[in-house]
C-alpha positions as a Markdown table, in Angstrom:
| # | Residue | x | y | z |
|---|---|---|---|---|
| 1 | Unk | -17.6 | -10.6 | 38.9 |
| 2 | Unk | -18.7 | -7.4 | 36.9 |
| 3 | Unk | -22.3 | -6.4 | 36.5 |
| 4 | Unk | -23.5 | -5.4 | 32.6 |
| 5 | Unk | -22.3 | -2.2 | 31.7 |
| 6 | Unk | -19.5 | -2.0 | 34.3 |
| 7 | Unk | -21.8 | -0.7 | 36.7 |
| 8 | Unk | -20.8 | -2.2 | 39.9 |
| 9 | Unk | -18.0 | -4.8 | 40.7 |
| 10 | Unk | -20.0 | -7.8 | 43.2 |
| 11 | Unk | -18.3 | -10.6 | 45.2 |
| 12 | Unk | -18.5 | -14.2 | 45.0 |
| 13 | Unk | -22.0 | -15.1 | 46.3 |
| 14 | Unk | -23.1 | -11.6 | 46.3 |
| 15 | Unk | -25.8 | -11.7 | 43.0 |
| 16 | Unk | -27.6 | -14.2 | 45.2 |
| 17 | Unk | -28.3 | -12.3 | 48.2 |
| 18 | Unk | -30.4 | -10.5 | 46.0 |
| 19 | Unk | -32.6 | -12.9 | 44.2 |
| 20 | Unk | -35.3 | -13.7 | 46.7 |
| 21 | Unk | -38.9 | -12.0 | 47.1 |
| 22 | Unk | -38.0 | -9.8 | 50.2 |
| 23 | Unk | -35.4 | -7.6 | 47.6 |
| 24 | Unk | -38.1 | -7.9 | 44.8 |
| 25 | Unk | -40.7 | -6.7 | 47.4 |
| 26 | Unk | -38.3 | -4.2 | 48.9 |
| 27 | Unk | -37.6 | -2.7 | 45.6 |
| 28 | Unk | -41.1 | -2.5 | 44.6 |
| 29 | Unk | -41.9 | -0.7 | 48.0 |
| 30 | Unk | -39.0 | 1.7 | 47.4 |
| 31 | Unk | -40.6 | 3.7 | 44.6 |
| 32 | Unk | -44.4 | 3.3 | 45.7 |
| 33 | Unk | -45.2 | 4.0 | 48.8 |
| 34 | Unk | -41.5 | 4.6 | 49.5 |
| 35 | Unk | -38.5 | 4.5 | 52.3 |
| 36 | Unk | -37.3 | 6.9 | 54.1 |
| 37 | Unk | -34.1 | 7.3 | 56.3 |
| 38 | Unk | -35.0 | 8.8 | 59.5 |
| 39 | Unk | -32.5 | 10.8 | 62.4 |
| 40 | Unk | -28.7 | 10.4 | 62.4 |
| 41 | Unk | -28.6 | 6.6 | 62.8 |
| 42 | Unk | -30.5 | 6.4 | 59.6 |
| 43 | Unk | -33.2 | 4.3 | 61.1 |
| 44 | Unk | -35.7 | 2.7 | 58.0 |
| 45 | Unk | -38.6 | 3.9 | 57.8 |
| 46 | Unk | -41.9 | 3.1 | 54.9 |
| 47 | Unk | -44.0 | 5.6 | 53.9 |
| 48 | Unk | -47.9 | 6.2 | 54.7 |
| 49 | Unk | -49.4 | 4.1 | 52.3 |
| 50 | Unk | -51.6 | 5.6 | 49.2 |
| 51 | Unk | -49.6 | 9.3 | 51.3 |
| 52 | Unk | -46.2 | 8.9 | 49.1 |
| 53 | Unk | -45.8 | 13.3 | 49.1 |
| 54 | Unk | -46.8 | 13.5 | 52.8 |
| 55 | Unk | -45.0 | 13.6 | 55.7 |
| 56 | Unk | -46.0 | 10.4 | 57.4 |
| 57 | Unk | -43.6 | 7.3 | 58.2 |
| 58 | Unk | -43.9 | 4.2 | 59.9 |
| 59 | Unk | -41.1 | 2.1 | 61.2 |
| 60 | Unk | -40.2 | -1.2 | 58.9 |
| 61 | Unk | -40.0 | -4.6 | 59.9 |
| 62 | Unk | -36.1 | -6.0 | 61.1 |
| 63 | Unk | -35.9 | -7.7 | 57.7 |
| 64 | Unk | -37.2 | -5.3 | 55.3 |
| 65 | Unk | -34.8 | -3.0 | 57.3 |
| 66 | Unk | -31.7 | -4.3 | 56.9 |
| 67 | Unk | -32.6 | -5.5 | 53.2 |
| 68 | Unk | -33.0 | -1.6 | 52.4 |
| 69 | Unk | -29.7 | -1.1 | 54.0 |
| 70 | Unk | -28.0 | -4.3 | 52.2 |
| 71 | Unk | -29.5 | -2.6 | 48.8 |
| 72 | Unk | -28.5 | 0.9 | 49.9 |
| 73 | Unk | -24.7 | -0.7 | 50.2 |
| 74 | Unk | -24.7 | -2.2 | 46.9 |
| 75 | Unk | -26.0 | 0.4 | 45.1 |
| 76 | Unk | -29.3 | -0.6 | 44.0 |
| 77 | Unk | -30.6 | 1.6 | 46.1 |
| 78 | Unk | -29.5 | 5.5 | 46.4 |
| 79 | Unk | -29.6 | 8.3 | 49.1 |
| 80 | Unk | -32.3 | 11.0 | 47.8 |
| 81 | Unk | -33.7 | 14.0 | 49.1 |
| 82 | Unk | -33.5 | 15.4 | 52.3 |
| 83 | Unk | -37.4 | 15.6 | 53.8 |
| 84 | Unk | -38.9 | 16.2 | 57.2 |
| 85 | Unk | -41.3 | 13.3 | 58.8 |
| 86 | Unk | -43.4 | 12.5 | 61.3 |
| 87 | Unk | -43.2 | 9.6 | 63.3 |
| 88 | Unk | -46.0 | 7.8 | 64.8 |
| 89 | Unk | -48.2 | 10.5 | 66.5 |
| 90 | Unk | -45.3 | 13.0 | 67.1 |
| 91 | Unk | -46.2 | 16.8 | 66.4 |
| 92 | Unk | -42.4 | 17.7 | 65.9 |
| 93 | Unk | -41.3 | 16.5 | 62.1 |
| 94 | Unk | -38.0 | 14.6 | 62.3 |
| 95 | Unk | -34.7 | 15.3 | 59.5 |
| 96 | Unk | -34.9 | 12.3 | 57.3 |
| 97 | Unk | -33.5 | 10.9 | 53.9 |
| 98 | Unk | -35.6 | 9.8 | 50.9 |
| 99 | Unk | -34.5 | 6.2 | 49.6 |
| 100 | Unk | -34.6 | 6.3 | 45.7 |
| 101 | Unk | -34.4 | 3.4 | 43.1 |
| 102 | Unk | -32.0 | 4.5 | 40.3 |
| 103 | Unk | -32.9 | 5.2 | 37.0 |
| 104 | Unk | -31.4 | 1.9 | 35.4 |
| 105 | Unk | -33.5 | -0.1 | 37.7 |
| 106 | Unk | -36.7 | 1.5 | 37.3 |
| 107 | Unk | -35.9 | 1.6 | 33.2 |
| 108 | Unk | -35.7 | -2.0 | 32.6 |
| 109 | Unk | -38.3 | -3.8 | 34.3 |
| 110 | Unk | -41.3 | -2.5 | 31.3 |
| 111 | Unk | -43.7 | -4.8 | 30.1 |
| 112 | Unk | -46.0 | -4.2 | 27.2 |
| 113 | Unk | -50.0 | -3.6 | 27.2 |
| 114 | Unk | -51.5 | -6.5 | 27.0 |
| 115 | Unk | -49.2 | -8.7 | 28.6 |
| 116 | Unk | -49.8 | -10.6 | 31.5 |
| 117 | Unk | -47.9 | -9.4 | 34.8 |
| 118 | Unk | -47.5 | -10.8 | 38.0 |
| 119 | Unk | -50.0 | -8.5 | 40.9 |
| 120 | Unk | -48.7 | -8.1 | 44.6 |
| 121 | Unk | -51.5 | -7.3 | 46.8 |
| 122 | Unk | -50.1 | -6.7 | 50.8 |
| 123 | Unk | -53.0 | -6.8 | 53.0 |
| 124 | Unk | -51.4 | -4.2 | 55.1 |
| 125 | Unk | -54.3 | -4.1 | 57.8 |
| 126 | Unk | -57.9 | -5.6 | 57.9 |
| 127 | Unk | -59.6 | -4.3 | 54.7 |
| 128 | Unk | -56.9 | -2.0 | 53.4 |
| 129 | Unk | -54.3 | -4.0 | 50.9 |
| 130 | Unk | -51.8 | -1.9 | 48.9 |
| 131 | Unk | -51.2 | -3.0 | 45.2 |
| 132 | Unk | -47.7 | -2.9 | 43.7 |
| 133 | Unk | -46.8 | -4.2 | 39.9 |
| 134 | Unk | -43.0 | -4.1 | 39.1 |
| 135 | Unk | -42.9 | -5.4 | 35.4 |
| 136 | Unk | -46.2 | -2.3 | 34.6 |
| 137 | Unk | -45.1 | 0.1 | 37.1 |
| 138 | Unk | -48.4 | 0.7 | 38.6 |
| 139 | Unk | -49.8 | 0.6 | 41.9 |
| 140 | Unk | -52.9 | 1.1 | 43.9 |
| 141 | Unk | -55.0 | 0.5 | 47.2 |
| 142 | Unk | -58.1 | -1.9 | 47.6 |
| 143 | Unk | -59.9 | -0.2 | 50.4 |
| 144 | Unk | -62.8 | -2.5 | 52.4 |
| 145 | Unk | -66.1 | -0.6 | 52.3 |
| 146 | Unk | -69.9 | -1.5 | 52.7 |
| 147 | Unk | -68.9 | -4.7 | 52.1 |
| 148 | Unk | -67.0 | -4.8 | 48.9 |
| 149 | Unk | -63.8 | -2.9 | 47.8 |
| 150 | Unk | -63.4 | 0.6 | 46.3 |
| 151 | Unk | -60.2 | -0.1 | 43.7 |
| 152 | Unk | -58.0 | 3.0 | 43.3 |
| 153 | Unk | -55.0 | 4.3 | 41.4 |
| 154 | Unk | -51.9 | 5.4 | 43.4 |
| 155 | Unk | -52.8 | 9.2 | 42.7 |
| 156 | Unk | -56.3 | 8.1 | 44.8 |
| 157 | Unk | -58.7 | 7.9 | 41.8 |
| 158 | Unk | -61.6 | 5.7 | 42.7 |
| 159 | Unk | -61.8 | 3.5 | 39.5 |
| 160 | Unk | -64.5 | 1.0 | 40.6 |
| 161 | Unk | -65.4 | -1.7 | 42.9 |
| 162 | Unk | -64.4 | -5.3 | 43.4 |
| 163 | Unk | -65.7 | -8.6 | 45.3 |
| 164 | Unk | -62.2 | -9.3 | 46.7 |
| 165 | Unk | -58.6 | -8.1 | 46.4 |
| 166 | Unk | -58.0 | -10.7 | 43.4 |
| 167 | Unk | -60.5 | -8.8 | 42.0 |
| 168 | Unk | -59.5 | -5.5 | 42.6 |
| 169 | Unk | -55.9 | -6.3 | 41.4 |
| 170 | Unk | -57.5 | -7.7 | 38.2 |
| 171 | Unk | -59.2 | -4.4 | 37.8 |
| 172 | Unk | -56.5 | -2.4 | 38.4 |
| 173 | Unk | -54.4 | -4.1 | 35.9 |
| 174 | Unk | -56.9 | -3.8 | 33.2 |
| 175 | Unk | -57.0 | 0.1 | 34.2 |
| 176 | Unk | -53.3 | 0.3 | 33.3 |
| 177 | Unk | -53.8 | -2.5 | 30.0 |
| 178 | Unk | -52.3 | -5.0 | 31.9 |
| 179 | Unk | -53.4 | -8.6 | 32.8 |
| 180 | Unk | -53.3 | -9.5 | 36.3 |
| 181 | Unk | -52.0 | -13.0 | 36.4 |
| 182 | Unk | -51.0 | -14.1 | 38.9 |
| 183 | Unk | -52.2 | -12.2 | 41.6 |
| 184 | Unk | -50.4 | -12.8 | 44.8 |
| 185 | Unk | -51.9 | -11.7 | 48.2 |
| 186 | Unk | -49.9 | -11.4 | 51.2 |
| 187 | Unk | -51.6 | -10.8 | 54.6 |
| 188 | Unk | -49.1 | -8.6 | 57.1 |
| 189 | Unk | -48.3 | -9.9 | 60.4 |
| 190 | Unk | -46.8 | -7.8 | 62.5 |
| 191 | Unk | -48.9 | -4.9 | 63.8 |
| 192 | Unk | -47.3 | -1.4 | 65.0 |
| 193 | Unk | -48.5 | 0.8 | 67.6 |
């Protein structure tokens, strides 16, 4: 089967690995806060959240993993730039690779002003949830503090408070002309360290 455009030739089956939320979530992660590739055997890493020019990188889950690697293989994902990172609490920077989205995947995903869009909010760790919107292209962090939430842009622009992370989503839409709706909130498991 041929993709639109002659862009890549899939197999049998192949178009439906890629329809489920992890790929959605792992495509969205890929541009804000970012993957990168780290050592010779290319181990995935994410980037810092809300730190997407820094140097920091945590190791990602088994599954997010080896979808970056599935997406790396099919092309929906491309080899970047060549960076240095630091792992953990490492003071030597290791050689890694930036993961990039291409072009033609970040280009057709634009919804108008106004519209409504669907808000992923991944409560990352107690009182710190990172915001990611695919069909705007905007993103953010709700940060826990005194007892509400500051809302800010991904460049780190404090543009208000909220009551909850619905909240904060909402207002982080409407920053960008969007309506949040729905917003999903997804509370991370796993903890590193």
């Amino acid at each position: 089967m041929t993709r639109h455009g002659s862009r890549s030739t899939e197999s049998a089956g192949q178009a439906l690995l890629f329809d489920d939320d992890l790929t959605h979530r792992v495509l969205r992660e890929a541009r804000d806060p970012g993957y990168v590739l780290v050592g010779i055997a290319e181990k995935v890493h994410t980037r810092a959240i809300g730190t997407r020019a820094a140097e920091m990188a945590i190791p990602a889950r088994p599954d997010e993993a080896a979808t970056v690697a599935q997406l790396l293989a099919a092309g929906r994902l491309h080899h970047g730039a060549r960076v240095s990172v630091l792992i953990d609490s490492r003071r030597e920077p290791e050689p890694a690779v930036l993961v990039d989205v291409p072009a033609i995947a970040a280009g057709g995903l634009g919804a108008a002003p106004g519209e409504r869009v669907l808000v992923h909010v991944d409560v990352v760790r107690p009182g710190h949830g990172l915001v990611t919107c695919g069909a705007a292209d905007f993103s953010g962090s709700i940060i826990r503090q005194d007892g509400t939430y500051l809302v800010e842009t991904e460049h780190g622009d404090v543009i208000g408070r909220a009551r909850s992370y619905s909240a904060g989503a909402e207002r982080l839409a409407r920053h960008h002309g969007f309506r949040a709706d729905p917003v999903e909130i997804e509370h991370e498991r796993e903890v590193y360290g």
